[in-house]
MILUM-751271 format. One line per 10 residues: number of its first residue (from 1); their letters; for each residue x, y, z of C-alpha. Coordinates in steps of 0.02 Angstrom, whole numbers, plus 50000, padded with zeros to 5 digits. Example, Ala and Ser with C-alpha at 12.3 -4.5 7.8 and 13.67 -1.06 7.14 Angstrom:
1> AS> 50615,49775,50390; 50684,49947,50357 $
END
This chain:
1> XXXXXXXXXX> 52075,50045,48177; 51943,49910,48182; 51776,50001,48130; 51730,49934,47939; 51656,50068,47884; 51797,50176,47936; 51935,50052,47864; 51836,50058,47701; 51813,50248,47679; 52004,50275,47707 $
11> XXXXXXXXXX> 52027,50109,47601; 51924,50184,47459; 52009,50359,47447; 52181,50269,47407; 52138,50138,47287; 52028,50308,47182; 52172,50372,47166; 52271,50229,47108; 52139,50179,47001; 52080,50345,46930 $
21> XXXXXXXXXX> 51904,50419,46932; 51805,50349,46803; 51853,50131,46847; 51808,50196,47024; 51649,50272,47004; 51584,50130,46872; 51637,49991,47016; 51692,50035,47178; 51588,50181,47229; 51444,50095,47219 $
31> XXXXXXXXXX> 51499,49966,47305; 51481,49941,47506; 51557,49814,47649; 51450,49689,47739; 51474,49559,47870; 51388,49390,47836; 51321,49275,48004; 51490,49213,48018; 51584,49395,48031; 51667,49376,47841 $
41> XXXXXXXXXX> 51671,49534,47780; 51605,49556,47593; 51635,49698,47473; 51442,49710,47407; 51457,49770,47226; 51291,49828,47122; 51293,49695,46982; 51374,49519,46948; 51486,49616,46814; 51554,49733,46934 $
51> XXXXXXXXXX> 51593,49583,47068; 51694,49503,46908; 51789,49659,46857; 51856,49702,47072; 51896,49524,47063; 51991,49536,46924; 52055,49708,46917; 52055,49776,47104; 52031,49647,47238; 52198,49615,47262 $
61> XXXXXXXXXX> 52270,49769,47300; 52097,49838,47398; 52145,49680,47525; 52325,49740,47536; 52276,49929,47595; 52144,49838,47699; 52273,49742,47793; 52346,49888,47802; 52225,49984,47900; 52157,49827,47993 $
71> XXXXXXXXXX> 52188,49782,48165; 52110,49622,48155; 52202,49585,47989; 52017,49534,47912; 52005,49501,47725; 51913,49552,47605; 51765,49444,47497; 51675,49517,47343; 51505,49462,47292; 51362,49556,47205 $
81> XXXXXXXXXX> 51211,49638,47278; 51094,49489,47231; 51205,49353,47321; 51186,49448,47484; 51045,49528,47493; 50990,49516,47675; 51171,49517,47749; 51178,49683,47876; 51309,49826,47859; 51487,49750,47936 $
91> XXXXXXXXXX> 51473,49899,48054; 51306,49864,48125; 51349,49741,48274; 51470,49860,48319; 51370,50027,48324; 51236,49924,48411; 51361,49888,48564; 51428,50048,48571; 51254,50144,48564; 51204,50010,48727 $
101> XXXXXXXXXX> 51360,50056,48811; 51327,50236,48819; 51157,50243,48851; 51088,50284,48695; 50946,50200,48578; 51039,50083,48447; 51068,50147,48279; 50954,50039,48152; 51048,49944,48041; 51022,49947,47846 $
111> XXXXXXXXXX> 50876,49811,47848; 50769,49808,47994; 50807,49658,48117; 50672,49633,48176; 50506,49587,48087; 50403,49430,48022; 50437,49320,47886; 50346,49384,47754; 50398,49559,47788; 50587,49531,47807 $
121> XXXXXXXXXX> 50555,49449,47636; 50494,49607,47561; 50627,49714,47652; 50782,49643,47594; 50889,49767,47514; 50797,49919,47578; 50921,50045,47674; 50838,50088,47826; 50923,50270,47826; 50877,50308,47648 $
131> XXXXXXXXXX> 50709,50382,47708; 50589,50547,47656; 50663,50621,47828; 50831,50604,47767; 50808,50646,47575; 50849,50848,47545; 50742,50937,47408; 50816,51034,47274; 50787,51137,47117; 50824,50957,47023 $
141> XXXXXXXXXX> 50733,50854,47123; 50570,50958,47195; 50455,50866,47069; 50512,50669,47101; 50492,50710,47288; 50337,50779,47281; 50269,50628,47148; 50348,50487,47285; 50283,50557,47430; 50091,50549,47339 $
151> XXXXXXXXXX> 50133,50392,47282; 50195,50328,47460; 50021,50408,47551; 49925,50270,47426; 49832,50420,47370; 49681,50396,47241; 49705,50469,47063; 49897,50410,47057; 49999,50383,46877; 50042,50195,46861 $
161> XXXXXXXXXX> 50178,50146,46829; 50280,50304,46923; 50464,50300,46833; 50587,50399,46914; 50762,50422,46797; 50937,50512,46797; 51106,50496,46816; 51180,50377,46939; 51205,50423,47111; 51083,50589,47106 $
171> XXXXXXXXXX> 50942,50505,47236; 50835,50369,47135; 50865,50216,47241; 50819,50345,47389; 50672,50399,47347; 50607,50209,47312; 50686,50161,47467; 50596,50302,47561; 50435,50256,47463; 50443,50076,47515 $
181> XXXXXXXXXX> 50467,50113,47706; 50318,50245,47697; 50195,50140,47589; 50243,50003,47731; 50197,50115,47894; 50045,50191,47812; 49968,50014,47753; 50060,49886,47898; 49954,49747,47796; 50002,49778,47614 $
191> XXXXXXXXXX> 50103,49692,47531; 50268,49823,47479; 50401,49725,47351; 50558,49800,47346; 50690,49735,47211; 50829,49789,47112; 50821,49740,46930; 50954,49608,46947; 50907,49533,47101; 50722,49524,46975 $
201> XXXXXXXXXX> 50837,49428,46851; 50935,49301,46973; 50754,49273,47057; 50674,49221,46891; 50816,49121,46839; 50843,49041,46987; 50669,48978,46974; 50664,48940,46805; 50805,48811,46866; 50702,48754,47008 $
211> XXXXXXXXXX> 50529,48725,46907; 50441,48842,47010; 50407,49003,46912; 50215,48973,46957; 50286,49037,47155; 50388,49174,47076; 50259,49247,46989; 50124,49242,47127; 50253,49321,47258; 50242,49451,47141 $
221> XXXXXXXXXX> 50083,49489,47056; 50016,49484,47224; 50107,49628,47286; 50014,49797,47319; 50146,49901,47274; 50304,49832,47172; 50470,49952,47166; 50596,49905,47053; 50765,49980,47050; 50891,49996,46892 $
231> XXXXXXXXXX> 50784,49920,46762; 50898,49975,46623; 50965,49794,46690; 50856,49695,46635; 50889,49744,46440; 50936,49604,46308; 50842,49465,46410; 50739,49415,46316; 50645,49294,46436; 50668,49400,46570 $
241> XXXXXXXXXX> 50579,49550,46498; 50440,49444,46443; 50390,49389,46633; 50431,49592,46688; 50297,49641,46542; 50172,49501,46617; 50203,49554,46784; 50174,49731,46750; 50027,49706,46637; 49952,49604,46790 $
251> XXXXXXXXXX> 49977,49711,46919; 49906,49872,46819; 49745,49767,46773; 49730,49726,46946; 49766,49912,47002; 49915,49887,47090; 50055,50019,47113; 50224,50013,47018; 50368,50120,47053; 50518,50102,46943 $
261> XXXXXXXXXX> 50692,50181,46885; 50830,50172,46765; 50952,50292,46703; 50860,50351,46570; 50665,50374,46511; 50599,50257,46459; 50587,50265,46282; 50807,50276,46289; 50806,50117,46353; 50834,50045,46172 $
271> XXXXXXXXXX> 50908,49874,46239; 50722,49837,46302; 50604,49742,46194; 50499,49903,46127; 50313,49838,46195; 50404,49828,46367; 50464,49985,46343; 50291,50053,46296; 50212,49986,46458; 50373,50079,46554 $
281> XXXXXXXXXX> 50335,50256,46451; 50140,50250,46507; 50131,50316,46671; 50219,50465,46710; 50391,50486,46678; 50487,50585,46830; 50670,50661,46800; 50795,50693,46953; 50928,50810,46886; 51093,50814,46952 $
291> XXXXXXXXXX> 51095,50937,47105; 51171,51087,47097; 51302,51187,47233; 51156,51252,47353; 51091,51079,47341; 51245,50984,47385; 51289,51080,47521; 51129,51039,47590; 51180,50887,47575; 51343,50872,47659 $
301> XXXXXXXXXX> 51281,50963,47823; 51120,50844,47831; 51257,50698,47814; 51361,50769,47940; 51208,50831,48068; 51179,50619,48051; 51348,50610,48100; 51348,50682,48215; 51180,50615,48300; 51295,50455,48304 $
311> XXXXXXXXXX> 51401,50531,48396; 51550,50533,48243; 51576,50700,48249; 51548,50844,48372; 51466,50997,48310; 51450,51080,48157; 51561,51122,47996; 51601,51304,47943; 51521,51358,47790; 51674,51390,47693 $
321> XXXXXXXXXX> 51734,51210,47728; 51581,51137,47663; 51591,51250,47519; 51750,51203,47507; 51706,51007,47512; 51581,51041,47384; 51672,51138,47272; 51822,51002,47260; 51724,50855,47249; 51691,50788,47059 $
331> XXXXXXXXXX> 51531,50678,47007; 51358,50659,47088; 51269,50677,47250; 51341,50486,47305; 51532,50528,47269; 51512,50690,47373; 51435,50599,47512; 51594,50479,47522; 51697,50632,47531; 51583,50672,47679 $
341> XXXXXXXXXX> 51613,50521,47762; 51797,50531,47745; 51788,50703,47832; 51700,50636,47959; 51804,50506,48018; 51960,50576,47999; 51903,50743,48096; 51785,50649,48224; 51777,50771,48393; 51875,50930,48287 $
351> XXXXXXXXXX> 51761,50963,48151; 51684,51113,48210; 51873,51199,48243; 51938,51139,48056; 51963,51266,47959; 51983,51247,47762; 52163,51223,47744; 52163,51103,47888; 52029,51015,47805; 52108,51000,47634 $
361> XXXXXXXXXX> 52258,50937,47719; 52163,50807,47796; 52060,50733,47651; 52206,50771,47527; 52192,50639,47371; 52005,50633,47429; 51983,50806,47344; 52026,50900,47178; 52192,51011,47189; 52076,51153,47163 $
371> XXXXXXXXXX> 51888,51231,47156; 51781,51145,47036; 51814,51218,46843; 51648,51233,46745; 51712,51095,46601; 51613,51131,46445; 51582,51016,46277; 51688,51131,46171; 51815,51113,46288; 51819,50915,46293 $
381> XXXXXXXXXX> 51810,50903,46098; 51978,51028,46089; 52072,50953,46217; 52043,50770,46141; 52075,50832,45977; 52233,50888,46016; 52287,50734,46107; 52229,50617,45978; 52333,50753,45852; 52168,50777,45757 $
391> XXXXXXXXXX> 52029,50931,45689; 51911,50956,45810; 51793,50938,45654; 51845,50779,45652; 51760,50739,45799; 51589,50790,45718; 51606,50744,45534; 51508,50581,45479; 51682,50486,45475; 51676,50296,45551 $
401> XXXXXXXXXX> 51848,50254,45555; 51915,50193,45698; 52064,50318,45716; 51900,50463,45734; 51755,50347,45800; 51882,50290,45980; 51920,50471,46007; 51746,50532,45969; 51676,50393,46104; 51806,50467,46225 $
411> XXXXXXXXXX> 51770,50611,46217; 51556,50571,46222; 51626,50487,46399; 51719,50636,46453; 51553,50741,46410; 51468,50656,46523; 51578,50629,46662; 51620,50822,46673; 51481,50897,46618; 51298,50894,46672 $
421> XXXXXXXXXX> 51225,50875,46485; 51101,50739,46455; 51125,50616,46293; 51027,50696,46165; 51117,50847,46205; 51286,50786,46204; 51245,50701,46037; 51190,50865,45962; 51355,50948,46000; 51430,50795,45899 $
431> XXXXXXXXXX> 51365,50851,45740; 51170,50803,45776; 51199,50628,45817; 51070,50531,45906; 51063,50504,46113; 51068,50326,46068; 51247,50336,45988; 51311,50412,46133; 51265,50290,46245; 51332,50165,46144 $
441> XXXXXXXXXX> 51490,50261,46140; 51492,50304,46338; 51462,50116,46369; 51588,50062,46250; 51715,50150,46351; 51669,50112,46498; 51677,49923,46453; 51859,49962,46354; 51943,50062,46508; 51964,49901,46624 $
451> XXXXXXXXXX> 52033,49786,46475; 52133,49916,46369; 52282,49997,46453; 52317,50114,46304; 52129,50200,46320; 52132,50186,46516; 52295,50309,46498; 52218,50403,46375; 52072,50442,46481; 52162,50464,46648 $
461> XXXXXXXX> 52272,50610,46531; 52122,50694,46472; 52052,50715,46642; 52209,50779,46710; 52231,50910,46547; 52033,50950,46599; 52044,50990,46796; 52214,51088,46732 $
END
């Protein structure tokens, strides 16, 4: 096996199970491989603390199943999204040579290879494939669609700023991906800025260093449309929120667009500096739910149909084994799609003749052991009661202790992990607390579970108890 993407999917599906859902989906699943000029291969991670923690806690044993798998014996590198920005998928040379050999037209790459300076500039961590063609509509996500295709036609009478917000991995970066690319086409001559809210952060810094923030903030405030990705990022930055608040304020006086998202509203984003935050809360505020069954198995047969346009796969899946795939596959829209993937390559040429069992067999530790369980709050406050040898009252009394407040914060994390409530309404279940105390709680775990063995077991028990 030589393909990269191919080695990474089957790489992936091991080390989640060695590491255990919740480490995986905070760091590896939203990571990706690249190839740099020089044909290093790089594990791409979101943020400079997620590069840190694989370093630290993962890289090591993700190289040894790579070598495993490897039949050029490559290693791995990690580095963070705003290191590499421009560097194409590791796969893309090779799809390229095997589209040429057969005939057909190449397969695009994630950023487009070929364009002028400026341009490429403004491109740079867009994914070509994460366009309007290839987004599916849902119940939860009818409304942000239909808001980011107006805003993408440059239409007159448009809310500024547009702020998209969910859950991670539910189809934000998409749609401003897909907004980006359509705002270019329509308007070849504008000026479209694409960033994530790190890459934002290393840019400003990087020319605070360099004395030339005067060029950093003309690149942007003389952008026609600015889209910027993940701003709950940019929180406790002081200086860094004060040239975002400029910015913004500059570009709305001069009636520019601005399209941003984060994983909450606005107005949750406490870490912000509250005028920032007021500028964020004045447009129109656009929520994309987490999809539900009809929606994901959408999903999975548009991901497969692109499939197998490539040529992956050859024809199409049964509906009971994408039910099937659905039904077994934990966590948002982005996890399921992995799960995808791993079908794909390990069926390749057989996937329309799989039938369920054969497909369980061959994604084994990809999948649950069984059809999705509807996990409720109730449930998740018992079960860590009883592991923690506590009242379930406990859990919701006013008590600050650290022997209740750990297990309270674990179970906030299991809420919403396994279930599809929102903050405020997980803290209402937890005797009326506020949305803000269970985020701090969810992000206290989720910064505990890499460093504290004792709470990564207790977690990785609870979810096991859970799925049952």
């Amino acid at each position: 096996m030589t393909d990269p993407d191919r080695i990474w999917t089957e790489a992936s599906v091991r080390l989640r199970a060695e590491i255990g859902e919740g480490p995986f989906s905070s760091y590896i699943a939203p990571s990706a491989v690249r190839a740099d000029g020089a044909g290093q291969l790089i594990l791409v991670t979101p943020t400079g603390y997620a590069r840190d923690w694989v370093r630290k806690n993962a890289l090591r044993r993700l190289n040894e199943l790579w070598l495993g798998l490897d039949g050029l014996s490559r290693r791995l590198e990690v580095r963070c999204r705003a290191e590499v920005a421009s560097v194409a998928p590791a796969s893309a040379t090779l799809v390229q040579a095997l589209s040429s050999a057969s005939g057909e037209t190449p397969v695009a790459p994630t950023v487009p290879p070929v364009m002028d300076g400026a341009r490429a500039v403004r491109a740079a961590g867009l994914q070509e494939r994460l366009t309007f063609d290839s987004f599916v509509e849902g119940q939860g996500n009818a409304f942000a669609l239909a808001i980011a295709r107006q805003t993408a036609s440059w239409a007159d009478g448009h809310f500024n700023p547009i702020f998209f917000c969910g859950p991670y991995g539910y189809g934000k970066t998409h749609l401003l991906n897909a907004i980006a690319w359509e705002a270019q086409r329509l308007r070849p001559d504008a000026k479209v800025v694409y960033l994530t809210a790190e890459r934002f952060l290393s840019t400003f810094v990087k020319a605070m260093q360099d004395r030339s923030t005067a060029a950093f903030k003309e690149s942007l405030r003389s952008a026609d449309m600015l889209l910027l990705d993940d701003v709950q990022f940019v929180g406790g930055k002081a200086s860094t929120q004060e040239e975002l608040l400029s910015t913004l304020t500059a570009l709305i006086e001069d009636g520019k667009r601005i399209v941003l998202s984060a994983d909450r509203p606005p107005m949750a984003l406490t870490e912000v500096e509250p005028r920032l935050r007021s500028h964020l809360a004045a447009g129109l505020t656009c929520p994309v739910e987490p999809a539900d069954r009809a929606l994901k198995i959408a999903v999975a047969r548009n991901r497969l149909a692109s499939f197998a346009r490539m040529g992956v796969v050859s024809g199409e899946a049964s509906s009971e084994v994408l039910e099937q795939l659905v039904d077994r596959t934990p966590g948002s829209v982005r996890e399921l799609e992995g799960a995808v993937n791993t079908l794909a390559a390990a069926a390749g040429p057989r996937l329309a003749a799989l039938g369920v069992e054969e497909t369980l067999t061959l994604l084994g530790s990809a999948l649950r052991g069984g059809p999705e369980r509807r996990i409720t709050v109730d449930e998740i406050q018992k079960t860590v009661a009883e592991h923690f040898n506590m009242k379930q009252a406990d859990l919701l009394s006013e008590r600050r202790t650290r022997a209740v407040a750990r297990p309270r914060q674990i179970a906030m994390w299991l809420c919403k992990q396994h279930t599809t409530r929102s903050y405020p309404d997980i803290g209402r279940r937890f005797g009326g607390r506020d949305h803000t105390t269970v985020l701090h709680g969810v992000r206290k775990i989720e910064e505990l579970m890499p460093q504290d063995d004792q709470i990564a077991r207790d977690v990785e028990a609870l979810t096991r108890k859970l799925r049952g």
